[in-house]
Residue, then its C-alpha position, 0 to 999 in steps of 0.5 A: x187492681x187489674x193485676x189482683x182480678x187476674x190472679x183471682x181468675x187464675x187462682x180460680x181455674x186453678x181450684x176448678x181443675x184440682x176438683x176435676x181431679x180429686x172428682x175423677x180419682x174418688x170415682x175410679x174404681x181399683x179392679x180388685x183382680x190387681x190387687x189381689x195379684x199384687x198381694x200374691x206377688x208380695x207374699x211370693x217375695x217374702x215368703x223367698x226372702x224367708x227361704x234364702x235367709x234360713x239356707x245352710x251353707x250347703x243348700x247355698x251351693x245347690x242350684x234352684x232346681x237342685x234344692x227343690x228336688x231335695x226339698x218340696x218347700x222350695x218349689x213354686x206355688x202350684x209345682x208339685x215335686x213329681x212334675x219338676x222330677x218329671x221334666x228334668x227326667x225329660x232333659x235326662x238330668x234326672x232318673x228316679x228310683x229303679x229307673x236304672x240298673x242298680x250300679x256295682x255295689x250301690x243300689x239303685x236310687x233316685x240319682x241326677x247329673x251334675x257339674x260339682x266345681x271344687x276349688x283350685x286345690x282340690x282333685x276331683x277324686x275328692x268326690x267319689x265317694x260320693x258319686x254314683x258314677x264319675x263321667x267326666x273330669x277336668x282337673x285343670x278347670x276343677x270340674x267333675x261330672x256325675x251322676x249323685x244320688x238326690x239324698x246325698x247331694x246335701x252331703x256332698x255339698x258340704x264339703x270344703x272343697x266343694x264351691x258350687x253343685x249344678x244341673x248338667x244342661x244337655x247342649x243344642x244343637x243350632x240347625x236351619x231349615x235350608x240347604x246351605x250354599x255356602x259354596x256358591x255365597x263364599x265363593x270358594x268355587x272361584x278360590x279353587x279354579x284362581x289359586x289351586x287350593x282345594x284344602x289339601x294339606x288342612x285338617x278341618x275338625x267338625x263337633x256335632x251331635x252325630x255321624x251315624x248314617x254318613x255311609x249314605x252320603x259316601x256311597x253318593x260322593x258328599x263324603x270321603x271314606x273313613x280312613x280315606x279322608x275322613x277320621x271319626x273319633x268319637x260318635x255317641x251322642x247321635x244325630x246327623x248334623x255332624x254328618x250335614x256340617x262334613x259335607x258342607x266343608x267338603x264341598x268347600x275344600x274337597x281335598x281337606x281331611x275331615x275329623x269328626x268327634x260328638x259334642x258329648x253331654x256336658x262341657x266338660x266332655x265338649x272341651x275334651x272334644x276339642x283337645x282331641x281334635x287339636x292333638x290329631x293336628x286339625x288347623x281349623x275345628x267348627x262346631x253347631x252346638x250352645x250351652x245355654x248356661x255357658x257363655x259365648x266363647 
């Protein structure tokens, strides 16, 4: 009997608890804001499902950004095609149409800098045609770099030997914001003064941005002179990290020879930098620079 009273009690606290609930869901309210958002993103979701079924083969070998400049429906809700032109304008992927003296023989057209990777039996020549301009090549990677005309690149993409067209992404440059002492922290001071060795007989290979004011730090001692200590290869791309990155290796190893070539603008350019570094002889090459689409290597 008592066993029957207790589970009475608890079948009773039991009913009183799930009212409680059931009370307290029926007069919660849903903010109506959420379920609008909610709605939206469900919308925004098939509405890119319906996109990435329709795409033909060439448009699947285009990249987001390439597609939505070709074409406005695919751009987000709320971005118009003059905004996305303009940033990638901003980035120096993009020129519009007049933006750029007309090239030998093709007039000037709206024109964006990209990778075009072909496959593995394909010369990179195959692309020419094509191309407004071809800046780089890298025929063992299977790799061009060009400027192509923004109605063309469909064309382009249709080839066989074309796998995959992308958005060029200008490198960064990785900086600090305080003076290195990396001489003092490394204790290189103390290898020189123990051991005599000062880098003499080592080629050190620096890739920056730039050395275009250098001569400021030669005139003050920071710097060997070109030809005397210090071999510039290459130095278009401009800025100054390249001559900061010089001056800390010098500080280090002062009897070293010094090699500096620019990053260049895409990776096809970056590797070569690194070729030409490795046939002047250089033992160690440094660099400051990230390809945000790369990975680490």
């Amino acid at each position: 009997m008592e066993m029957k009273k207790m589970s009475m009690v608890v079948l009773a606290v039991v009913l009183i608890a799930a009212s409680s609930v059931i009370g307290w869901a029926n007069t919660m309210s849903i903010d109506p804001g959420i379920t609008a958002q909610t709605h939206a993103a469900r919308e925004r979701i098939s509405r890119m499902r319906i996109l990435k079924a329709a795409l033909s083969e060439s448009q699947k070998k285009l990249s987001t950004d390439l597609l939505q400049l070709t074409d406005s429906k695919f751009l987000p809700e709320g971005t118009t095609r003059a905004a996305h032109a303009a940033t990638m304008e901003h980035w120096g992927q993009f020129f519009p149409e007049g933006a750029l003296p007309a090239l030998e023989g093709k007039m000037s057209e709206e024109r964006v800098y990209v990778y075009v990777y072909l496959r593995s039996n394909v010369p990179t020549n195959r692309i020419d045609s094509y191309a407004l301009e071809v800046t780089d090549r890298d025929e063992k990677n299977h790799l061009a770099v060009a400027w192509i005309a923004v109605n063309r690149l469909e064309a382009l993409a249709s080839l066989d030997g074309v796998r995959v067209i992308r958005t060029v992404v200008p490198p960064v440059v990785y900086t600090g914001s305080v003076v290195t002492e990396g001489d003092a922290i490394h204790r290189a001071s103390d290898v020189r003064v123990a051991y005599g060795q000062s880098g003499e007989g080592i080629k050190v290979g620096i890739i920056s941005n730039g050395v275009r004011a250098r001569a400021t730090a030669q005139t003050s001692g920071d710097l060997p002179l070109d030809g005397s200590g210090l071999s510039v290869l290459s130095d278009v791309v401009g800025g100054e990290e390249g001559t900061a990155m010089l001056e800390i290796v010098h500080d280090m190893v002062p009897d070293a020879d010094l090699y500096f070539h620019d990053c260049g603008i895409n990776t096809a350019a970056f590797n070569a930098a690194i070729d030409s570094l490795v046939t002047e002889g250089c033992n160690v090459i440094c660099d400051d620079i990230g390809w945000i689409t790369q990975p680490f290597f």
